[in-house]
C-alpha positions in Angstrom: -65.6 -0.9 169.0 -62.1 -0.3 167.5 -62.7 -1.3 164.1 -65.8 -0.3 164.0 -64.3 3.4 164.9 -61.2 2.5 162.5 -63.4 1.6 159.5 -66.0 5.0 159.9 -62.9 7.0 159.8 -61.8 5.0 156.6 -65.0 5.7 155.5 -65.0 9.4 156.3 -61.3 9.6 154.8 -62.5 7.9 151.5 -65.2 10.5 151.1 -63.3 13.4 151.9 -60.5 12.5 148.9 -63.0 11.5 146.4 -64.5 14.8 146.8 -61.1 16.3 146.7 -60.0 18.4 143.7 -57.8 16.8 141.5 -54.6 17.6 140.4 -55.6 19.8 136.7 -54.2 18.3 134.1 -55.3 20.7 130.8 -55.3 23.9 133.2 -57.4 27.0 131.4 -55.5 29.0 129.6 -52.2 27.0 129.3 -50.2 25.3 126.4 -48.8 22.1 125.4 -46.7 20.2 123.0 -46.5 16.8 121.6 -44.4 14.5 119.7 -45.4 11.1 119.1 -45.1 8.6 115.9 -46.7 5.5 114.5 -48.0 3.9 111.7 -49.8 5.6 108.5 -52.1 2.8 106.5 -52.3 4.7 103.0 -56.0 4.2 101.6 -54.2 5.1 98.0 -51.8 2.1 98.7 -54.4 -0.6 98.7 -56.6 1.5 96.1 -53.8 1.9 93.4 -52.5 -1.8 94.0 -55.6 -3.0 93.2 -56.1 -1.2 89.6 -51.5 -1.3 89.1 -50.6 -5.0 89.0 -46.8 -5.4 90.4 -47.3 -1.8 92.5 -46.3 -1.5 95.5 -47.1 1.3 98.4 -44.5 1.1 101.4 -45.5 4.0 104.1 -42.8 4.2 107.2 -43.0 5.4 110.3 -44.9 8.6 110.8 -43.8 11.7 112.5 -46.1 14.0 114.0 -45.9 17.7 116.2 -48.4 19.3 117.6 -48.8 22.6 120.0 -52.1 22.8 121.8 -53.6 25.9 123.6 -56.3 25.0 126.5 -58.6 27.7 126.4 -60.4 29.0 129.8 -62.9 26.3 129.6 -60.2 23.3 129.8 -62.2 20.6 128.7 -61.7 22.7 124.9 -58.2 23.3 123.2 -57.5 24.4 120.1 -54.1 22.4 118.2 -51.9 23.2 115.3 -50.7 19.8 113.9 -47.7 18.7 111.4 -47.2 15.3 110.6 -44.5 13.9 107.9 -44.9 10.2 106.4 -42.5 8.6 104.2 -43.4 6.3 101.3 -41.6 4.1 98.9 -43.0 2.8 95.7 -41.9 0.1 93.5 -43.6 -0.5 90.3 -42.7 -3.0 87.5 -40.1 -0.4 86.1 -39.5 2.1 89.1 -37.9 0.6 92.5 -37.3 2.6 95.7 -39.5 5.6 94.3 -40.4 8.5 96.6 -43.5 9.4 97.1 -43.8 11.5 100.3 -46.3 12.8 102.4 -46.7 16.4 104.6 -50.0 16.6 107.1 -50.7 20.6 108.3 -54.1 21.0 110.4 -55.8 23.0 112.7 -58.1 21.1 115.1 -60.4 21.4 117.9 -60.1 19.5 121.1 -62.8 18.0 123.2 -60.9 16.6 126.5 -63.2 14.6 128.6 -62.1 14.3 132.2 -59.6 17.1 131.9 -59.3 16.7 135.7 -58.1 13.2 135.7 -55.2 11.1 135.4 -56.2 9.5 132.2 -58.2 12.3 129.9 -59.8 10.7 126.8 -60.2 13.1 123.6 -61.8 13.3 120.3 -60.2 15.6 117.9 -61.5 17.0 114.4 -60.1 19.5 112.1 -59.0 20.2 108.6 -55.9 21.5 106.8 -53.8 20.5 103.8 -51.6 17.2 102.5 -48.2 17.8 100.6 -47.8 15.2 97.8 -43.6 15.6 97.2 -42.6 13.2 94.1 -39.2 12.4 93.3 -40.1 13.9 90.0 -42.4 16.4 89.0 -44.2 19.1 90.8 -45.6 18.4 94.6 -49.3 18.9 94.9 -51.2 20.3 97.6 -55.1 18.8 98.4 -57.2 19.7 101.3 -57.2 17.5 103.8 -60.1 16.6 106.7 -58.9 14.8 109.9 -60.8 13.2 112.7 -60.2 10.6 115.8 -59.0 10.9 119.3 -57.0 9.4 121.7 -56.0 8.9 125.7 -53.2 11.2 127.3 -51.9 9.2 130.4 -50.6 11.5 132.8 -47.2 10.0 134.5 -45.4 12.9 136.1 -46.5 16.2 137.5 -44.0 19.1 139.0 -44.7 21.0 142.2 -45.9 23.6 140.7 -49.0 21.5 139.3 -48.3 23.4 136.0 -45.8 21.4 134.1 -46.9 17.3 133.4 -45.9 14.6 131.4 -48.5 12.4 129.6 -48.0 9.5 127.6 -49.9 10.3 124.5 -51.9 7.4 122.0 -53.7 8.7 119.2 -55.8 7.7 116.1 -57.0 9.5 113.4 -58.4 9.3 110.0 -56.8 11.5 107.3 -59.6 12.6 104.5 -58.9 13.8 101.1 -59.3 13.8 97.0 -56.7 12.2 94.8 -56.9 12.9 91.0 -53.8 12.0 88.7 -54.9 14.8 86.3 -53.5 16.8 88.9 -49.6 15.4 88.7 -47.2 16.1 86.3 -46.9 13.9 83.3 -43.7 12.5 84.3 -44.9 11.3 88.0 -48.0 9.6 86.3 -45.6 7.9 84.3 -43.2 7.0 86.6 -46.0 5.8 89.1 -47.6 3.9 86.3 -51.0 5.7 87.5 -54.1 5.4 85.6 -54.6 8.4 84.2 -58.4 8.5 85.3 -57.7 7.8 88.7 -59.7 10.0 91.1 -60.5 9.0 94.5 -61.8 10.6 97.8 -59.5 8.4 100.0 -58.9 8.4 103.9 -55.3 7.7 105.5 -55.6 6.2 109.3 -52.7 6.8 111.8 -51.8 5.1 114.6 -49.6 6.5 117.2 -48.5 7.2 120.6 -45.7 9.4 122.2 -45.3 11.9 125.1 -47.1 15.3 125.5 -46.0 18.2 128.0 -48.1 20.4 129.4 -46.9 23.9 130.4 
């Protein structure tokens, strides 16, 4: 009779927290800020080494930023995005050549599970990419950028406001590549072909910590 009365009340507490609230974790109308890093696998690297014998594309780690603003439906957010990637270039006559890139987007947010302790999202939006050459002129293309990601949730204050989420995100980086467009000198120092004109797409890989607020 005991554990018969011990397991309905189990079974009556179960219920009552499942249908419990939980804590919000992209309130409406709230902002938050991430910084997280990874790596960038350059579409030009493996398209340029194939047509450049003795090239080679050498991306590091890549830094990214974002601020996010939750709207009042908080399953949608709207996010400003800068990201900075480092490349080195070697050719048969150029060693430790620069060849950097700059990421700036504006993106829409779907967060499923906004509710939850672990909140999937899928992310889309466009913007520009900086091409900055040790010589010559930098060139700006527009870029398009898609993925999405997990936020972990592993802290939250009293005030159910502020969090802290452990952020992993992937993404794919869209955009047009023409040599025509760079100055002679970086087409020369690059050794590009001088037709070379590719739609290419950049993938990212990456994971750091986002704060809600």
């Amino acid at each position: 009779m005991h554990v018969r009365k011990l397991l309905g009340t189990l079974a009556v507490g179960g219920l009552l927290l499942a249908a419990a609230p939980a804590w919000a974790q992209f309130r409406a109308n709230s902002f938050n800020i991430s910084g997280w890093a990874g790596a960038n696998i350059r579409d030009i690297a493996t398209e340029i080494e194939d047509q450049v014998p003795g090239m080679d594309w050498t991306a590091g780690v890549s830094l990214n930023l974002a601020i996010e603003y939750v709207t009042p439906f908080p399953w949608v957010g709207i996010e400003v995005t800068g990201s900075f990637t480092p490349v080195d270039v070697d050719t048969p006559t150029v060693r430790d050549y620069q060849f950097n890139s700059w990421y700036f987007a504006g993106n829409a947010v779907l967060h499923i599970l906004p509710d939850q302790s672990v909140v999937p999202y899928l992310t889309a939006g466009a913007g520009i990419v900086v091409f900055d050459p040790d010589r010559g002129d930098s060139q700006t293309k527009f870029v398009f950028n898609a993925g999405g990601g997990v936020d972990i949730f592993v802290w939250r204050a009293r005030n159910e406001r502020t969090g802290l989420a452990i952020r992993l995100d992937g993404r794919f980086y869209g955009y047009k590549f023409e040599a025509a467009d760079f100055d002679a000198v970086t087409v020369r120092d690059l050794g590009l072909p001088g037709r070379f004109d590719e739609t290419l797409w950049d993938f990212t890989i990456t994971g750091g910590l986002r704060l809600t607020f």
